[in-house]
C-alpha positions in Angstrom: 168.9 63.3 145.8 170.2 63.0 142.2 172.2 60.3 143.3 169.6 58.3 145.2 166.6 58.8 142.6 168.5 59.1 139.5 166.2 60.2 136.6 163.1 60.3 138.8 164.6 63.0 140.8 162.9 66.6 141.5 164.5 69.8 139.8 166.5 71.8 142.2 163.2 74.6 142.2 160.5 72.2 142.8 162.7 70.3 146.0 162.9 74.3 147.4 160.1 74.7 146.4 158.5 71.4 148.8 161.0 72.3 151.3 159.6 75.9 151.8 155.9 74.2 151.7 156.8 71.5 154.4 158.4 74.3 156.3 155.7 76.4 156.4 153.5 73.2 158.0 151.9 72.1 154.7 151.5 68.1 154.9 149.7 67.2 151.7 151.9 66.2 149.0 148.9 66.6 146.6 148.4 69.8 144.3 146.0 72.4 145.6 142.6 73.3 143.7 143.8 75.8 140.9 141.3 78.8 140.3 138.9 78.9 137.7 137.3 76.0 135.3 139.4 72.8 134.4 140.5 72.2 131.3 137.9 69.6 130.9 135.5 72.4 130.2 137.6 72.2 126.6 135.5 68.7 125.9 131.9 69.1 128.0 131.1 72.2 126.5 127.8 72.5 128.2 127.7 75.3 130.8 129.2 77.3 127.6 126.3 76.3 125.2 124.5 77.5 128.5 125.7 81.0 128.7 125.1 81.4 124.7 121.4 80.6 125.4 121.1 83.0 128.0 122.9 85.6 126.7 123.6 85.6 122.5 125.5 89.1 122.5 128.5 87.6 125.2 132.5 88.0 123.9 134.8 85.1 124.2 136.8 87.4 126.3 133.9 87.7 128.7 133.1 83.8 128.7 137.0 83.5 129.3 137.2 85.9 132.4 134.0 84.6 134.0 135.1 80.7 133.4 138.3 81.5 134.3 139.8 80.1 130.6 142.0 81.0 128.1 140.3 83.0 124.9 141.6 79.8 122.6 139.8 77.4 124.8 136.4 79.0 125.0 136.7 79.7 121.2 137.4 76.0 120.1 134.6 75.0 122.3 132.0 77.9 120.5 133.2 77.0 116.8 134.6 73.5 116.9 132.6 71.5 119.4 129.1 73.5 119.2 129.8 74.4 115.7 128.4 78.2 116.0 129.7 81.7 114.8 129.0 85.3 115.8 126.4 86.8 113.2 125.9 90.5 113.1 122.0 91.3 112.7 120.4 92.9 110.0 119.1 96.1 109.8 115.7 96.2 108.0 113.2 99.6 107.5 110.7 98.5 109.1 109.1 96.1 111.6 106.1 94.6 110.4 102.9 93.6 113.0 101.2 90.3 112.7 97.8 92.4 111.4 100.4 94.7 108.6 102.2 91.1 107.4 98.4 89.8 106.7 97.2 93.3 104.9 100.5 93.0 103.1 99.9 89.8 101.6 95.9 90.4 100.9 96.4 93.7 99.2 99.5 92.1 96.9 97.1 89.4 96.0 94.2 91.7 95.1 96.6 94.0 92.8 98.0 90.9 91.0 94.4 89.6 90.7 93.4 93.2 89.0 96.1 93.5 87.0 95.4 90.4 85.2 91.9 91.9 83.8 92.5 95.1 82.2 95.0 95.5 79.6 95.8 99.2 80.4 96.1 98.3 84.2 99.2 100.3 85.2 97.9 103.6 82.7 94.8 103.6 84.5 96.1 103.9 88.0 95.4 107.4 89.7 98.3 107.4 92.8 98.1 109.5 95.5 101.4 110.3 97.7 101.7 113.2 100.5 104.7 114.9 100.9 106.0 118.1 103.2 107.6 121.4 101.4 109.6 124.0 102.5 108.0 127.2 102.3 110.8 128.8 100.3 114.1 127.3 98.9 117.1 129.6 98.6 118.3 129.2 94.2 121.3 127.5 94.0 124.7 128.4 92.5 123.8 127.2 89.3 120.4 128.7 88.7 121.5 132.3 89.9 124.2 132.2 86.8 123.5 134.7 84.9 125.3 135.7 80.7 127.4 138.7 81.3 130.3 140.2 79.2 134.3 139.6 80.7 134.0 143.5 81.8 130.5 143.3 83.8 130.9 143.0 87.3 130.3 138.9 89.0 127.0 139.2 91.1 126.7 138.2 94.4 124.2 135.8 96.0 124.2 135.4 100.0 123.4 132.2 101.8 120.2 131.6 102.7 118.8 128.7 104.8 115.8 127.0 103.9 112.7 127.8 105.5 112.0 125.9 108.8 108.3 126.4 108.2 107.1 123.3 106.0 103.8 122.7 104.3 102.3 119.2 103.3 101.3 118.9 99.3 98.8 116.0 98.3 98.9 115.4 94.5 97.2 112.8 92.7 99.3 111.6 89.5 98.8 108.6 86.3 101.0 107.4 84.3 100.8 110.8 81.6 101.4 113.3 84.7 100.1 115.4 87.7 96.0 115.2 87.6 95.5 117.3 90.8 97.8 119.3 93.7 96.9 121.3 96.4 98.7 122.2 99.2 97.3 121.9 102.9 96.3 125.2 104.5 98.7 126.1 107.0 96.9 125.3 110.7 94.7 123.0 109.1 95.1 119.4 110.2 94.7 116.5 107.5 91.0 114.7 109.3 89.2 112.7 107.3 86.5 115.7 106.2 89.5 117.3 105.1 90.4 113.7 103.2 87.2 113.8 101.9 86.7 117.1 100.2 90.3 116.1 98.6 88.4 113.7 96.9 85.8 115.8 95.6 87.9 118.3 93.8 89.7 115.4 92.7 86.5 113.8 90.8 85.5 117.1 89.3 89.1 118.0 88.1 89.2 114.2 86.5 86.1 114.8 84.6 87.7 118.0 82.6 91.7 116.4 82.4 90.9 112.3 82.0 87.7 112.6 80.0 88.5 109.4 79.5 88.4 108.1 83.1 84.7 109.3 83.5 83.2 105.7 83.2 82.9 104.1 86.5 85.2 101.0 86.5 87.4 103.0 84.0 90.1 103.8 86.2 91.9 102.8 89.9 92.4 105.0 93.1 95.5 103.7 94.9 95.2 104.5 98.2 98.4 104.9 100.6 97.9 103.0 104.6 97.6 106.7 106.0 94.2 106.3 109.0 92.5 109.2 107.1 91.4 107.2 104.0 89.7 104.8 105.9 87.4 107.2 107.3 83.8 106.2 107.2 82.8 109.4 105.3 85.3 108.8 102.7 84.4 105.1 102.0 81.0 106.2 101.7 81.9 108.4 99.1 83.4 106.4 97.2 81.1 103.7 97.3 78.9 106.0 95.9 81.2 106.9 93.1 81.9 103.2 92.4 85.6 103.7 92.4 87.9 101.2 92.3 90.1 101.4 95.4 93.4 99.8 95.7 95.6 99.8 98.6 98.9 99.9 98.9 100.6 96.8 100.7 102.3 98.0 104.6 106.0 99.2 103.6 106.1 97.3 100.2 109.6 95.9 99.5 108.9 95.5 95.6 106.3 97.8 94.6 108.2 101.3 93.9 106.1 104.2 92.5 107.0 107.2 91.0 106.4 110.3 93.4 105.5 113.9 91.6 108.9 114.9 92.1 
């Protein structure tokens, strides 16, 4: 055969190799279909871009074992050819409703618009916040130290857990301090009757602590988003007290304020 074809000839394994095939009754001298995609995949690119549409979150190794290509090829195709890259998402606090993105923006507006007027806006703002409280707090290391001489005996403190019964505190607060706090009465639920005579200890302890907030107009209630405050009973009273209410944007990104704490 070497002799005959010269450079043209077979390799000694591929001549077996066709012998064994024409032995076994195989006629065709043409290559059989190979498995999988062809390697022209590598410059279409478009049953890839495809699968990406339909599913965002697929590997190149699972791309490569459905296609039936190489990891290399299916990545050239995704970075070179479509020009994309695999982008982690990003974790945010909260997700925001088409109705909360609008009352974000409108009460934003409203307290830049106020704050333009007065010139003591932000020390005339009354805040109120909620928070829950442990019902007891075991002292730490530190505050149970105690001044003893070298031949007094150490103390001993055990380990306590905190209490696993928790109360809710409301407190109203300004820029000089706490104005009001009370804590919720355990079994009582927070309705918006409850909300409401909040309020009114909270206008009769403002009269005798912030004599100068007893003007109408002289002062503004910020108001968290919590369903209670928008109660009808308590916007009637405080229509009737001609307060200033200001609410607080849904989950403001920018506007931080100072809890009691």
């Amino acid at each position: 055969m070497r002799q005959v074809y010269g450079d043209n000839c077979l390799y000694r394994a591929q001549i077996f190799r066709w012998y064994a095939r024409f032995k076994s009754g195989v006629e065709m001298t043409e290559d059989e279909a190979m498995p999988g995609r062809p390697f022209s995949v590598r410059n279409e690119g478009l049953i890839v871009r495809k699968q990406i549409k339909e599913e965002r979150c697929m590997t190149v190794k699972m791309m490569a074992d459905e296609f039936g290509v190489n990891r290399e090829t299916i990545r050239q195709i995704i970075v070179e050819d479509l020009g994309k890259r695999k982008v982690a998402s990003q974790f945010v606090p909260h997700g925001l409703s088409d109705d909360q993105r609008h009352k974000r923006v409108q009460y934003t507006k409203d307290i830049i618009i106020t704050a333009h007027r007065p010139k003591n806006f932000l020390n005339s703002i009354v805040a109120e916040d909620e928070t829950w409280c442990f019902h007891y707090d075991p002292t730490t290391k530190r505050q149970s130290a105690e001044w003893k001489s070298p031949a007094s005996p150490k103390g001993k403190k055990v380990r306590l857990q905190k209490s696993k019964v928790k109360t809710m505190l409301v407190c109203f607060y300004d820029s000089k301090g706490i104005i009001q706090h009370e804590f919720v009465p355990e079994g009582q639920t927070v309705t918006g009757s409850f909300n409401l005579s909040v309020l009114e200890r909270l206008w009769k302890r403002i009269r005798r602590v912030r004599p100068e907030y007893s003007a109408p107009g002289s002062w503004f209630l910020l108001h968290d988003n919590a369903p209670v405050n928008w109660a009808v009973a308590v916007q009637e009273f405080l229509a009737r007290k001609q307060a200033c209410v200001l609410h607080l944007p849904p989950y403001p990104p920018a506007i931080i304020l100072c809890s009691p704490d």
